[in-house]
Backbone and ligand atoms as CSV (ligand in chain L), in Angstrom:
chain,resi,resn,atom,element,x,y,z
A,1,UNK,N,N,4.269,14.428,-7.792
A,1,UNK,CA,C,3.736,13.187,-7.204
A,1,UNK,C,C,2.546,13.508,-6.298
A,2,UNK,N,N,1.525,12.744,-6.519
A,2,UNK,CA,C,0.353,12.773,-5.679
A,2,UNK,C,C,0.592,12.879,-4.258
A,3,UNK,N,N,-0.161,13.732,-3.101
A,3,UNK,CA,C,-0.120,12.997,-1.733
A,3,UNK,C,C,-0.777,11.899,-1.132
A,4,UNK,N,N,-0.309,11.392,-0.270
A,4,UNK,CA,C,-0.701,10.009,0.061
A,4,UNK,C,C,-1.034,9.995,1.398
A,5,UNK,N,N,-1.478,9.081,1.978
A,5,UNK,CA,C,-2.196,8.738,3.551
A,5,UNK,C,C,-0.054,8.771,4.434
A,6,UNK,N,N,0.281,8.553,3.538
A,6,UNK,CA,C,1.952,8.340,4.136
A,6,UNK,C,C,2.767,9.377,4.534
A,7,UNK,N,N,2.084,11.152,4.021
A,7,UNK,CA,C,2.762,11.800,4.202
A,7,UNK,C,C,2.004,12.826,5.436
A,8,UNK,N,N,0.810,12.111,6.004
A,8,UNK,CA,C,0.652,12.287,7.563
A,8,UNK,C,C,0.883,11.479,8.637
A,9,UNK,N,N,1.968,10.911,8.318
A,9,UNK,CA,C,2.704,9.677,9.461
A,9,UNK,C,C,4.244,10.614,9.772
A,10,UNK,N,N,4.088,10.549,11.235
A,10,UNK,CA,C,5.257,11.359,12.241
A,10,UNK,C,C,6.550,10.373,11.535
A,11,UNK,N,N,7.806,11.285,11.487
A,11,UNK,CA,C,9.000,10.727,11.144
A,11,UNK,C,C,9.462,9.409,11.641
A,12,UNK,N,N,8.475,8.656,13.020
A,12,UNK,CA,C,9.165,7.501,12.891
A,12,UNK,C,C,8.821,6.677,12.383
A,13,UNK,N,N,7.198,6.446,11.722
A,13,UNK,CA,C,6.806,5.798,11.083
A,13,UNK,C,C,6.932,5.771,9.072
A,14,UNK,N,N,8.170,7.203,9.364
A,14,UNK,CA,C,8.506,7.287,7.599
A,14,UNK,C,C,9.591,6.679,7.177
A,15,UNK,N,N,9.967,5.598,7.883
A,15,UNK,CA,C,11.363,4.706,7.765
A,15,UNK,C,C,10.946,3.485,6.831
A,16,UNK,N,N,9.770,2.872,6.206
A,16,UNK,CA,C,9.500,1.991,6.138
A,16,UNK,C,C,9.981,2.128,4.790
A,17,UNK,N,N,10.508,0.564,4.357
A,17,UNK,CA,C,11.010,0.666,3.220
A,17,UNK,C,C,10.146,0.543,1.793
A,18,UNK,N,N,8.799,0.071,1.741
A,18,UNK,CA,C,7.643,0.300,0.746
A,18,UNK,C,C,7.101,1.608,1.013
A,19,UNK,N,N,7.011,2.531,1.761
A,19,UNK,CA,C,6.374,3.340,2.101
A,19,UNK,C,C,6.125,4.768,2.766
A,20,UNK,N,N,7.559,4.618,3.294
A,20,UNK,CA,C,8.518,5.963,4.057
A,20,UNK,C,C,8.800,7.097,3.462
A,21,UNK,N,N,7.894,7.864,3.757
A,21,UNK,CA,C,8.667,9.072,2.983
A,21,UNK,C,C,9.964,9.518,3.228
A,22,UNK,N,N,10.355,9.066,4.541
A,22,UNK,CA,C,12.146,9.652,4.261
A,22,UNK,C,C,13.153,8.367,3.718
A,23,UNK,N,N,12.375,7.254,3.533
A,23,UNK,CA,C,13.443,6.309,3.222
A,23,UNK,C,C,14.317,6.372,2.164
A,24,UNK,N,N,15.134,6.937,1.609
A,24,UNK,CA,C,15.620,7.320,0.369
A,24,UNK,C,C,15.910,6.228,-0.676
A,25,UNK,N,N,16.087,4.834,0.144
A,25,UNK,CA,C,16.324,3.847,-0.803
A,25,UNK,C,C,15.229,2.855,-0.944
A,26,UNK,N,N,13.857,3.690,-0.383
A,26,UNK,CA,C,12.638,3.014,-0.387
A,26,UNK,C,C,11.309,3.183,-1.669
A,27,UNK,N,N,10.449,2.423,-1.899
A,27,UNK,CA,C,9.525,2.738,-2.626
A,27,UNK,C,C,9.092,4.114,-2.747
A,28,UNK,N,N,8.707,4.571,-1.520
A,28,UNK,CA,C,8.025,5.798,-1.046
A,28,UNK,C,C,6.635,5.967,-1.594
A,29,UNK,N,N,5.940,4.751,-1.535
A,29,UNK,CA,C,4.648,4.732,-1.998
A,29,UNK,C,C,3.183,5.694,-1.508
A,30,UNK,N,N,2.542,5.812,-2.615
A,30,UNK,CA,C,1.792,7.362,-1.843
A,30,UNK,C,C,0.616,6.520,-2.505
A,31,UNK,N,N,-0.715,6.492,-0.721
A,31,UNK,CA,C,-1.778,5.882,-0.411
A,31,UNK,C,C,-2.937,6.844,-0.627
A,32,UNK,N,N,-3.783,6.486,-1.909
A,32,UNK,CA,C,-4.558,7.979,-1.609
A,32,UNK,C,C,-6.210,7.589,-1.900
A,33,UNK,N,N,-7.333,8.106,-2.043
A,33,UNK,CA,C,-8.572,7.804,-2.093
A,33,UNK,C,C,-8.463,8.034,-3.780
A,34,UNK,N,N,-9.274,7.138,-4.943
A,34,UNK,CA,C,-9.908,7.057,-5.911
A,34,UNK,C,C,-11.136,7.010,-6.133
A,35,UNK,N,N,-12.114,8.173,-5.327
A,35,UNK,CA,C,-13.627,7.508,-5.407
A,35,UNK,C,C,-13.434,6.578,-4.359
A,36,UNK,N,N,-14.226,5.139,-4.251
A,36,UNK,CA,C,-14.510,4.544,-2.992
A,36,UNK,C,C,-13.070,3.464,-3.309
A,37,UNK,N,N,-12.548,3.690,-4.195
A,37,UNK,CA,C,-11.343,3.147,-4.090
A,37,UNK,C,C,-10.037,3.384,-3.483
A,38,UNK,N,N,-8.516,2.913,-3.023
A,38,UNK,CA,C,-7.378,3.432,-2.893
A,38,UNK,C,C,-6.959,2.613,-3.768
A,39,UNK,N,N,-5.598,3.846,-4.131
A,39,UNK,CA,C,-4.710,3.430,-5.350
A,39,UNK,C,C,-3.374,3.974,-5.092
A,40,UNK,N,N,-2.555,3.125,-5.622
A,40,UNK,CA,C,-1.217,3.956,-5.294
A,40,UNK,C,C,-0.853,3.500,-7.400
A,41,UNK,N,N,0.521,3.857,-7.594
A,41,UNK,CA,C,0.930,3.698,-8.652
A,41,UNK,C,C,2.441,3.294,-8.526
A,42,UNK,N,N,2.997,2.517,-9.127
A,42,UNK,CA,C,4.926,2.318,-8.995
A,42,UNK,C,C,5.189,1.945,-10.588
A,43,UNK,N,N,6.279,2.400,-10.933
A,43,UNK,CA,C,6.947,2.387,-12.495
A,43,UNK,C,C,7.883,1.647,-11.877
A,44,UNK,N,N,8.424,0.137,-12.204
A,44,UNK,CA,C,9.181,-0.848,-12.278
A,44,UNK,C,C,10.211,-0.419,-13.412
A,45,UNK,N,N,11.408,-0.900,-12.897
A,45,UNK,CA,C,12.701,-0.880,-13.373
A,45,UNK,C,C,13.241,-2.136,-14.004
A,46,UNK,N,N,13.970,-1.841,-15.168
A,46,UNK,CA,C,14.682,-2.950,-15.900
A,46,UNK,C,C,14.486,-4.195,-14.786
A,47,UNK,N,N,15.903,-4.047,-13.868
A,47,UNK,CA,C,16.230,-4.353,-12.560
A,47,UNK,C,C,15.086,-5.102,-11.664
A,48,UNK,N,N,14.315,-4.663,-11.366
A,48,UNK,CA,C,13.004,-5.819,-10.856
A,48,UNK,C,C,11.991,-6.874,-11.500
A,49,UNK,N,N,12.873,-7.561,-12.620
A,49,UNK,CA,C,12.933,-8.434,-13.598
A,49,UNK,C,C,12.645,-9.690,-12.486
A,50,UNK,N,N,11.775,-10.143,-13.397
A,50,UNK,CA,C,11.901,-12.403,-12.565
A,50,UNK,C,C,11.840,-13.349,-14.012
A,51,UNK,N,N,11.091,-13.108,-14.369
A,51,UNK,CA,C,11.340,-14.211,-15.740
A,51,UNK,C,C,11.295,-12.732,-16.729
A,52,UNK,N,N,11.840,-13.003,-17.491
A,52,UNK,CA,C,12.013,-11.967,-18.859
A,52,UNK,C,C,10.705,-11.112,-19.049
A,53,UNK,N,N,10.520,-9.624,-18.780
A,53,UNK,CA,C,9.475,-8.818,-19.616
A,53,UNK,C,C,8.790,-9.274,-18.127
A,54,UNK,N,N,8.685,-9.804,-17.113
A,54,UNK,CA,C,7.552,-9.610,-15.916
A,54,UNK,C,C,8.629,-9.349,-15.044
A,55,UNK,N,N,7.460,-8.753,-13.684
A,55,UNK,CA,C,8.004,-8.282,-12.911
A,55,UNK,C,C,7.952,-9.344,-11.393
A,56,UNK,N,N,9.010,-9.079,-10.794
A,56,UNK,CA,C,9.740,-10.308,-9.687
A,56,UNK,C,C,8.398,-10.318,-8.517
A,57,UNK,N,N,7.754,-11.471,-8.134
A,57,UNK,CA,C,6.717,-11.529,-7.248
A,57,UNK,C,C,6.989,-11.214,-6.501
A,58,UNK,N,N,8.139,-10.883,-5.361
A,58,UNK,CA,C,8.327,-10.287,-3.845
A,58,UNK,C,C,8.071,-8.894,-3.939
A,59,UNK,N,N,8.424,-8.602,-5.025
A,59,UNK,CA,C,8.294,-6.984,-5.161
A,59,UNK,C,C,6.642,-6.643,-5.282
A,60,UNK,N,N,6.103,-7.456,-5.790
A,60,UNK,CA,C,4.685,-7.257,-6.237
A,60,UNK,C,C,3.712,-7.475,-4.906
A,61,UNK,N,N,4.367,-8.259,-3.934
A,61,UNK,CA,C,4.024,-8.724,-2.234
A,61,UNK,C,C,4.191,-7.333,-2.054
A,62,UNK,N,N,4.924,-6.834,-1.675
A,62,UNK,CA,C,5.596,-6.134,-1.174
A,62,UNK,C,C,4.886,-4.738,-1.377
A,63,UNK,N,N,4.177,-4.738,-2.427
A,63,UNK,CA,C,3.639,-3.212,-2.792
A,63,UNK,C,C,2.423,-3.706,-2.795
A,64,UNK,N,N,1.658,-4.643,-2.343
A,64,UNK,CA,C,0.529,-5.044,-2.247
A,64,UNK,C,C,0.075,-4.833,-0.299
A,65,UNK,N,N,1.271,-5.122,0.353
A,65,UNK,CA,C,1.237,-5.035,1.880
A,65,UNK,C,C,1.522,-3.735,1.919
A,66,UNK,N,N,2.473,-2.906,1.483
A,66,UNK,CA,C,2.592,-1.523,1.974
A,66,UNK,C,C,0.982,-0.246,1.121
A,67,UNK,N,N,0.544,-0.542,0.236
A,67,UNK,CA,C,-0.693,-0.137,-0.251
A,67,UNK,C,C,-1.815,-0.746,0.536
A,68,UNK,N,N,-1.832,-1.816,1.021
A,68,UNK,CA,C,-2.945,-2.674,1.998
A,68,UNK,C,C,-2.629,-1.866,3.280
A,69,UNK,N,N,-1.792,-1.560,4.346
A,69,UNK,CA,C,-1.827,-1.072,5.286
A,69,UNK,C,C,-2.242,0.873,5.106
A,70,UNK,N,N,-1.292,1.234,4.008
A,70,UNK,CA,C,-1.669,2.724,3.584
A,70,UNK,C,C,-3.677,2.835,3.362
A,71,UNK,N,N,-4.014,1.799,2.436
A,71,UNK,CA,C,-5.358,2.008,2.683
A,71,UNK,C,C,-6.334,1.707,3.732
A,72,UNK,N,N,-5.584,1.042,4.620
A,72,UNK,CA,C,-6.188,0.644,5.757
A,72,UNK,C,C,-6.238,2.179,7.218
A,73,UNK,N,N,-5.157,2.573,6.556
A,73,UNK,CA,C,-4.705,3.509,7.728
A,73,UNK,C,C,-6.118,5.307,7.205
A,74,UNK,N,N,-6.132,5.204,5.545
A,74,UNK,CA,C,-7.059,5.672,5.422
A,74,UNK,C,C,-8.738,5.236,5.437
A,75,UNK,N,N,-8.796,3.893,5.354
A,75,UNK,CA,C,-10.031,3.805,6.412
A,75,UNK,C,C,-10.604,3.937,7.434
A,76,UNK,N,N,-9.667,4.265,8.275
A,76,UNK,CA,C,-9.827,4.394,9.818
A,76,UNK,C,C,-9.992,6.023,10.183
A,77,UNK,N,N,-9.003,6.836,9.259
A,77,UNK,CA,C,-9.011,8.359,9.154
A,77,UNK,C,C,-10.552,8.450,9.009
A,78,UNK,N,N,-11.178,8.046,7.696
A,78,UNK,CA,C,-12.548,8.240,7.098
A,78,UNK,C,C,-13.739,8.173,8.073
A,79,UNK,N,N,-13.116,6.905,8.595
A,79,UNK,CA,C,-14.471,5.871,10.135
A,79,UNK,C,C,-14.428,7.080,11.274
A,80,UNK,N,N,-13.570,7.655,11.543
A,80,UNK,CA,C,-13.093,8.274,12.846
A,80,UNK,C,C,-13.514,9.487,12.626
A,81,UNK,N,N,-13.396,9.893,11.268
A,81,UNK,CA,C,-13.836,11.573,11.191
A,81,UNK,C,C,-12.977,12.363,11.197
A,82,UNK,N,N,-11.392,12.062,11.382
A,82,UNK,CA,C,-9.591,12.868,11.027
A,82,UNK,C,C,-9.901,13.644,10.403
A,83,UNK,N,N,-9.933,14.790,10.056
A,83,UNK,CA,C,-9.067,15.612,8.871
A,83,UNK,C,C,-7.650,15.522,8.971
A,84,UNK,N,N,-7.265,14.783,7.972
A,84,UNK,CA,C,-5.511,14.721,7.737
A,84,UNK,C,C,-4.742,15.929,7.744
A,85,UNK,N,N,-3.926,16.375,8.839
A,85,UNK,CA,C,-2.999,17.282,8.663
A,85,UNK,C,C,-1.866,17.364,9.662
A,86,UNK,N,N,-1.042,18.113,9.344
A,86,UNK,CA,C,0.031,17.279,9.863
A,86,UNK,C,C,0.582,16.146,10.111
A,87,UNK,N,N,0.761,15.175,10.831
A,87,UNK,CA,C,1.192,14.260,11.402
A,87,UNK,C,C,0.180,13.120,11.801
A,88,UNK,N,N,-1.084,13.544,11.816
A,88,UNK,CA,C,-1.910,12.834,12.066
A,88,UNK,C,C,-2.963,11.922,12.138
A,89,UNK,N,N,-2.361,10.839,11.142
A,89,UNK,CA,C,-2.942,9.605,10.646
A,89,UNK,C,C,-2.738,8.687,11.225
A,90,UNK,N,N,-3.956,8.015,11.284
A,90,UNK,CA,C,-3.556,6.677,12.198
A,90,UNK,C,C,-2.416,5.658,11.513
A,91,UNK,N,N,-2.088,5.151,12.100
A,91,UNK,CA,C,-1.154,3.905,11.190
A,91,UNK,C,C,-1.183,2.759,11.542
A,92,UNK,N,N,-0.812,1.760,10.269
A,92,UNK,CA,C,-1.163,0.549,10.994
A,92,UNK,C,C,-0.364,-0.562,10.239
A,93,UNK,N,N,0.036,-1.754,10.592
A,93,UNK,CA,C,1.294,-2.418,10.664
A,93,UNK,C,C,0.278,-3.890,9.821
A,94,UNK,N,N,0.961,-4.802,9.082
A,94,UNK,CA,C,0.671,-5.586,8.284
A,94,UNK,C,C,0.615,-7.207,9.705
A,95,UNK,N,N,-0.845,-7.406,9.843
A,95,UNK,CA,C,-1.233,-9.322,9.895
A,95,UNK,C,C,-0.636,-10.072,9.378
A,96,UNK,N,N,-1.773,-9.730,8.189
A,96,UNK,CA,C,-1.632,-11.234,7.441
A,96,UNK,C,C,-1.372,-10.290,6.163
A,97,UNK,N,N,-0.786,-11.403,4.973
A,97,UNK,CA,C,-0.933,-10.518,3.572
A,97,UNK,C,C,-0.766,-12.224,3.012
A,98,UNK,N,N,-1.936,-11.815,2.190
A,98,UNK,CA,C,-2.207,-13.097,0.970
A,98,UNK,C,C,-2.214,-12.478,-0.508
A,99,UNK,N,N,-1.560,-13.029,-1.221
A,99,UNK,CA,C,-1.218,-12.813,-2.496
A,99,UNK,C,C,-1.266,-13.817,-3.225
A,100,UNK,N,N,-2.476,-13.553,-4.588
A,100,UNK,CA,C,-2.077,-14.772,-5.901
A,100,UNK,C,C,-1.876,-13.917,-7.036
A,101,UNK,N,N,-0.641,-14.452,-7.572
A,101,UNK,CA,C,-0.905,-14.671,-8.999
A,101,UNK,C,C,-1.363,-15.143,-10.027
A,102,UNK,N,N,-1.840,-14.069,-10.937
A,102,UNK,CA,C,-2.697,-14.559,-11.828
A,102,UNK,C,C,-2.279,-14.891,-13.061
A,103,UNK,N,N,-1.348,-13.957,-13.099
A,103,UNK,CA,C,-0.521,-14.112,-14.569
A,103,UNK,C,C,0.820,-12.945,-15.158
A,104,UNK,N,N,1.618,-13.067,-15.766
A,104,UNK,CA,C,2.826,-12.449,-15.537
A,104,UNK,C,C,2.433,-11.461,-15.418
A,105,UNK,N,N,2.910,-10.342,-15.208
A,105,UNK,CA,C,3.316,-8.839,-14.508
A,105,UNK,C,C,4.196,-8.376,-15.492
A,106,UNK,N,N,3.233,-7.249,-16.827
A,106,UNK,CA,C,4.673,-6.704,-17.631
A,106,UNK,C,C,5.089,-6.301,-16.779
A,107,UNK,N,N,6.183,-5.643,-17.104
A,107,UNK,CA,C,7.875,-4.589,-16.547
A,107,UNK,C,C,7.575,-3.792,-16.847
A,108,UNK,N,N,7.360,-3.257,-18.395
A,108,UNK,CA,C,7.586,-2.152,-19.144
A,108,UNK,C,C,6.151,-1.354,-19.322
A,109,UNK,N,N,5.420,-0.988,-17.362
A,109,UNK,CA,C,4.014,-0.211,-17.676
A,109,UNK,C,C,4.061,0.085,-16.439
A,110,UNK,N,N,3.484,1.523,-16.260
A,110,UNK,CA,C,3.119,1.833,-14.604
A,110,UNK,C,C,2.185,0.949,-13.961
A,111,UNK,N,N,2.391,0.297,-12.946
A,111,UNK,CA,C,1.261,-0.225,-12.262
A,111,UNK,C,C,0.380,0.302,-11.581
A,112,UNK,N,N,-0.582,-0.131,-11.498
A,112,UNK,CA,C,-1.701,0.257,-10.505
A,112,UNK,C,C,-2.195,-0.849,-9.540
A,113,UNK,N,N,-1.919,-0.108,-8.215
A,113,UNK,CA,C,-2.726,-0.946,-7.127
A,113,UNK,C,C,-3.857,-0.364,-6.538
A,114,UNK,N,N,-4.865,-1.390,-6.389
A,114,UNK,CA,C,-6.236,-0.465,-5.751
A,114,UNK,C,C,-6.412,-1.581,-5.335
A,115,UNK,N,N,-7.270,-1.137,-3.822
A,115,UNK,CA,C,-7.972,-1.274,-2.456
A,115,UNK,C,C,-9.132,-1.275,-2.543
A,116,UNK,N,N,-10.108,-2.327,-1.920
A,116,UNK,CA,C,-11.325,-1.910,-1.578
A,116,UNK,C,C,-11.562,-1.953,-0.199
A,117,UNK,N,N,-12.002,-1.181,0.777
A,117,UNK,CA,C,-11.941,-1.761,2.158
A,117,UNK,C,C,-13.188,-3.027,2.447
A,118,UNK,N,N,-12.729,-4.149,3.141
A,118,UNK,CA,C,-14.075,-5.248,2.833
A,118,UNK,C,C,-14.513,-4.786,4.266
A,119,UNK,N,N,-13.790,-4.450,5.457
A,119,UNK,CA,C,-14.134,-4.695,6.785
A,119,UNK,C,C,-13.438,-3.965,7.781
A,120,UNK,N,N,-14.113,-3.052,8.486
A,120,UNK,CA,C,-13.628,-2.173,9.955
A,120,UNK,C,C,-14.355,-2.502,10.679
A,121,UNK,N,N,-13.090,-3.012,11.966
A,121,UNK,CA,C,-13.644,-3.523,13.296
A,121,UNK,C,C,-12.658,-3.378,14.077
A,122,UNK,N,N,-13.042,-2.367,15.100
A,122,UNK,CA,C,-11.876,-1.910,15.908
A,122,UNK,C,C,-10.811,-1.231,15.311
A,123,UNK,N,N,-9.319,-2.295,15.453
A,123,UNK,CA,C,-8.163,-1.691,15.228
A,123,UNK,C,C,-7.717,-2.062,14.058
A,124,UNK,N,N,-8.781,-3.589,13.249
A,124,UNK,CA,C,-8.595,-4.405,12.368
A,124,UNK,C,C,-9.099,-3.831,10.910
A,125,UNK,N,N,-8.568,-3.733,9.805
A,125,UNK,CA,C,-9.223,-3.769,8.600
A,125,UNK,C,C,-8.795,-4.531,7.697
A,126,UNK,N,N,-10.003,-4.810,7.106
A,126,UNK,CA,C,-9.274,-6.172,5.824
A,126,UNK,C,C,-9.372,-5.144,4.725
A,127,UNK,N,N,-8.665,-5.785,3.476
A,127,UNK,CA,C,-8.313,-4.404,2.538
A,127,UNK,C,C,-7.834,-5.564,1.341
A,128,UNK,N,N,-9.179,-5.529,0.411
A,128,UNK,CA,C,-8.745,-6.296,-0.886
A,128,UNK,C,C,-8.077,-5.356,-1.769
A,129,UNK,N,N,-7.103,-6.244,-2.758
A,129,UNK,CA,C,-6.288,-5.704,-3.650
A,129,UNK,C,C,-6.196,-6.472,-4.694
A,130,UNK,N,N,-6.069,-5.515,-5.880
A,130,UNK,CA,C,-5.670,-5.517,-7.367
A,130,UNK,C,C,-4.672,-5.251,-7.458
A,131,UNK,N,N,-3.820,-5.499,-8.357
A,131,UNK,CA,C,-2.538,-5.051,-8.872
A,131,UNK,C,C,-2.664,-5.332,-10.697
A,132,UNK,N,N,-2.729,-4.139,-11.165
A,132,UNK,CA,C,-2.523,-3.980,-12.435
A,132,UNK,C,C,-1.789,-3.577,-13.057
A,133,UNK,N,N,-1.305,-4.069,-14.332
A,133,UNK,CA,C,-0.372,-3.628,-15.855
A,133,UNK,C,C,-0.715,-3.755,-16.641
A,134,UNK,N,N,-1.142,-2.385,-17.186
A,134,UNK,CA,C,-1.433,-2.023,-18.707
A,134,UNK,C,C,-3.191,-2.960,-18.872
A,135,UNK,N,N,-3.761,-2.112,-17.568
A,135,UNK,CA,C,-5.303,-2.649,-17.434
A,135,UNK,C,C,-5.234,-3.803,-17.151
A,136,UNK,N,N,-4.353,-4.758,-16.968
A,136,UNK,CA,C,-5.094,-5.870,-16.789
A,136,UNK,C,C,-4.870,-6.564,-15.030
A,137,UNK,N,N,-5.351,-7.045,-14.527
A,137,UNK,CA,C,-5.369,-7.634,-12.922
A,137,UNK,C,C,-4.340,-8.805,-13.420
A,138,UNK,N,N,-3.235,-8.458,-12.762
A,138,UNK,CA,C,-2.619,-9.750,-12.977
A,138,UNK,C,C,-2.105,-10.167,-11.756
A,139,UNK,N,N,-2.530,-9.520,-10.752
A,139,UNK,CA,C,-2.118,-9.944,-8.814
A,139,UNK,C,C,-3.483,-9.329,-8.221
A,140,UNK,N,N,-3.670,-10.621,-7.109
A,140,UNK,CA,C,-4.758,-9.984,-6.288
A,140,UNK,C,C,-4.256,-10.331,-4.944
A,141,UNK,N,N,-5.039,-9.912,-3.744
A,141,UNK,CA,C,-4.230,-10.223,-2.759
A,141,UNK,C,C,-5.865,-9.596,-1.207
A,142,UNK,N,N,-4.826,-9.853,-0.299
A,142,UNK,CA,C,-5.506,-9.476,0.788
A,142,UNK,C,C,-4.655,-9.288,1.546
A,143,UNK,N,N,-4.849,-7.698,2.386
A,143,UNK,CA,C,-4.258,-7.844,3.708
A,143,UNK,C,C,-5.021,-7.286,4.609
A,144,UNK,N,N,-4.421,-8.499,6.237
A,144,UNK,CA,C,-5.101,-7.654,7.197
A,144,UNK,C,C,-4.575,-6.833,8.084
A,145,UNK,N,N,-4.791,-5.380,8.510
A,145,UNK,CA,C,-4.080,-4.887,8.725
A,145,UNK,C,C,-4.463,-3.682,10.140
A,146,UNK,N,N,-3.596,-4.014,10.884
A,146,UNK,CA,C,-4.069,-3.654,12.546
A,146,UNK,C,C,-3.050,-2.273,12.868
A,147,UNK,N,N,-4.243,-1.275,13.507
A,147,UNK,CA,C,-3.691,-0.445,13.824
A,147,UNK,C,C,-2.211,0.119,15.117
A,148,UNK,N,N,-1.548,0.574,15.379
A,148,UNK,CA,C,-0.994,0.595,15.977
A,148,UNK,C,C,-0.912,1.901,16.912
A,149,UNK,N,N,-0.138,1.903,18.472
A,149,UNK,CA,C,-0.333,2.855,19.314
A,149,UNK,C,C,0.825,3.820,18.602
A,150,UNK,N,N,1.041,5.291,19.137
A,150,UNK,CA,C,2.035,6.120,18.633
A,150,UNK,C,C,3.321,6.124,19.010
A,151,UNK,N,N,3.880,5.173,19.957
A,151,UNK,CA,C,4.859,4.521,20.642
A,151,UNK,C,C,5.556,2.988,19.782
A,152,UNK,N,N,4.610,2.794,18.927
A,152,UNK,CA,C,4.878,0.995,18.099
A,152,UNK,C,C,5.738,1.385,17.852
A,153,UNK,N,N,7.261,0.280,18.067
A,153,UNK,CA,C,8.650,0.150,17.372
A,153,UNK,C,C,9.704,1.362,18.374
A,154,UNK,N,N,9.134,1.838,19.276
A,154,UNK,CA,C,9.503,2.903,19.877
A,154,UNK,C,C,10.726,2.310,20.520
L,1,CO8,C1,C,2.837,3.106,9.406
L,1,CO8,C2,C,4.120,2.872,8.671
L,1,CO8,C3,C,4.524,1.413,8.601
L,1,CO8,C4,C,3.882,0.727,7.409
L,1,CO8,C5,C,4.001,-0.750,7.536
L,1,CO8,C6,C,4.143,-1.406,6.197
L,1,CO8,C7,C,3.804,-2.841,6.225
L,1,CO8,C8,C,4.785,-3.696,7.009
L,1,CO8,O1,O,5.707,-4.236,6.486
L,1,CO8,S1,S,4.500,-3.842,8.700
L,1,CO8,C9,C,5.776,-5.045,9.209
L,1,CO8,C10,C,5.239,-6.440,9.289
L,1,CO8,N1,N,4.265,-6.591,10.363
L,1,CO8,C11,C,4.670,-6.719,11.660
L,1,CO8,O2,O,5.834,-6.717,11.999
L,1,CO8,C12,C,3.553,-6.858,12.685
L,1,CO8,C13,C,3.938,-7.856,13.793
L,1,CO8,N2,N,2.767,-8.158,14.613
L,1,CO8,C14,C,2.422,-7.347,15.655
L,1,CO8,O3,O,3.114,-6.418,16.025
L,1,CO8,C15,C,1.113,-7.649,16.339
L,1,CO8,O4,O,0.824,-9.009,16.210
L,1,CO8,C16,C,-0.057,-6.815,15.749
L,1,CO8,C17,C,0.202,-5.315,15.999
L,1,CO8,C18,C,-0.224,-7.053,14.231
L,1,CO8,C19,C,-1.391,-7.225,16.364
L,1,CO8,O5,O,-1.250,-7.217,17.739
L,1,CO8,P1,P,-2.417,-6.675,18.675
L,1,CO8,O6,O,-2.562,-5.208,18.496
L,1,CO8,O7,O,-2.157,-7.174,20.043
L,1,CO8,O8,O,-3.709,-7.358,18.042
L,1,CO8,P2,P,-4.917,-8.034,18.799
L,1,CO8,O9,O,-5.513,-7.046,19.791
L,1,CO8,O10,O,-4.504,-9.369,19.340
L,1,CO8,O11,O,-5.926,-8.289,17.609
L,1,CO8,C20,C,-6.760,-7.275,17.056
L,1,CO8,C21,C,-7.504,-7.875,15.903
L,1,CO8,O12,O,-6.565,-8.104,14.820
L,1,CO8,C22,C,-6.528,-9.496,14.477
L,1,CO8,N3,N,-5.139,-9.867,14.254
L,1,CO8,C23,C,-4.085,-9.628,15.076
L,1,CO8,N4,N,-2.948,-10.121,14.533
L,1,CO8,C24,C,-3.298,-10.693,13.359
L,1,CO8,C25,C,-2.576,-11.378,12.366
L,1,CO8,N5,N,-1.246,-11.559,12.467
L,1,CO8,N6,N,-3.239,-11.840,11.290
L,1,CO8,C26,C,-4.572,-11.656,11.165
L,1,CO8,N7,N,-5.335,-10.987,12.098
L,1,CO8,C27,C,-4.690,-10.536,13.180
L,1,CO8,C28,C,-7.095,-10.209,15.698
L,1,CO8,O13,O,-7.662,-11.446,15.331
L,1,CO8,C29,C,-8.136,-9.223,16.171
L,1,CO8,O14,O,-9.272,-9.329,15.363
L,1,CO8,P3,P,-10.749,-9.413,15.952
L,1,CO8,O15,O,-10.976,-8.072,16.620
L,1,CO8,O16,O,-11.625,-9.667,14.789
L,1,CO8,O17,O,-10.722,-10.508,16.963
């Protein structure tokens, strides 16, 4: 599995359930640069079914906000000048998250989500999203997504 912007976040921020690397019953989604893009990838299960052969829209929220904050958290690395190592990525916690659908969501294809960053300001980044199956955009979305101190949730 690829590394991701997720696996330089300190153990308390690896609890999250889209995105945690220690969460064991979590996505464990991995945030990474594509060129001027971010992309993560998730293989859907029988089990995250909504109408027959597509896949259930909360779930598709759901990996659209935890990929929107992961690429957000690597925009700020990039802006700031970080070299990622160890523990030391900024992180940052979900605003707002807007999501449309466009049209069903096979089941039976790895997805792809990609990021474009639209906007850094301050602690704030907006972070458009695709969500694809089997090439095609069938979710788009927006989130905005604000950084947090190393104490958040403490
Ligand atoms: C890192 C591992 C975890 C990964 C997380 C995965 C995704 C998640 O599920 S996170 C869980 C869901 N989100 C939450 O629980 C967050 C709850 N909200 C909060 O804690 C706070 O409102 C928080 C941190 C978002 C913002 O608070 P604060 O730092 O005081 O922001 P503040 O200084 O007022 O605003 C900064 C900027 O962000 C904007 N902003 C703040 N909140 C929002 C919001 N909810 N929606 C849109 N924009 C917002 C402000 O307008 C401001 O923008 P600008 O500079 O342009 O005026």
């Amino acid at each position: 599995m690829m590394k991701g912007i997720q696996d330089y976040y300190p153990d308390h921020f690896g609890q999250c359930y889209g995105c945690g690397r220690l969460n064991e019953h979590g996505y464990q989604l991995k945030t990474a640069w594509d060129g001027e893009e971010t992309l993560t990838r998730f293989t859907p299960s029988a089990y995250h079914t909504a109408i027959p052969g597509s896949v259930y829209g909360g779930l598709l929220a759901s990996l659209i906000d935890c990929h929107g904050t992961g690429s957000a958290a690597l925009a700020l690395a990039k802006e700031k000048g970080i070299q990622l190592e160890g523990f030391n990525a900024p992180r940052c916690v979900t605003g707002s998250l807007q999501v449309s659908y466009k049209k069903p969501t096979p089941i039976d294809s790895t997805l792809e989500i990609r990021g474009i960053i639209k906007e850094v300001k301050g602690k704030k980044v907006v972070v458009e999203i695709r969500l694809l199956s089997k090439g095609e955009v069938c979710v788009t979305g927006e989130v905005i997504a604000i950084q947090v101190p190393d104490d958040f949730g403490k």
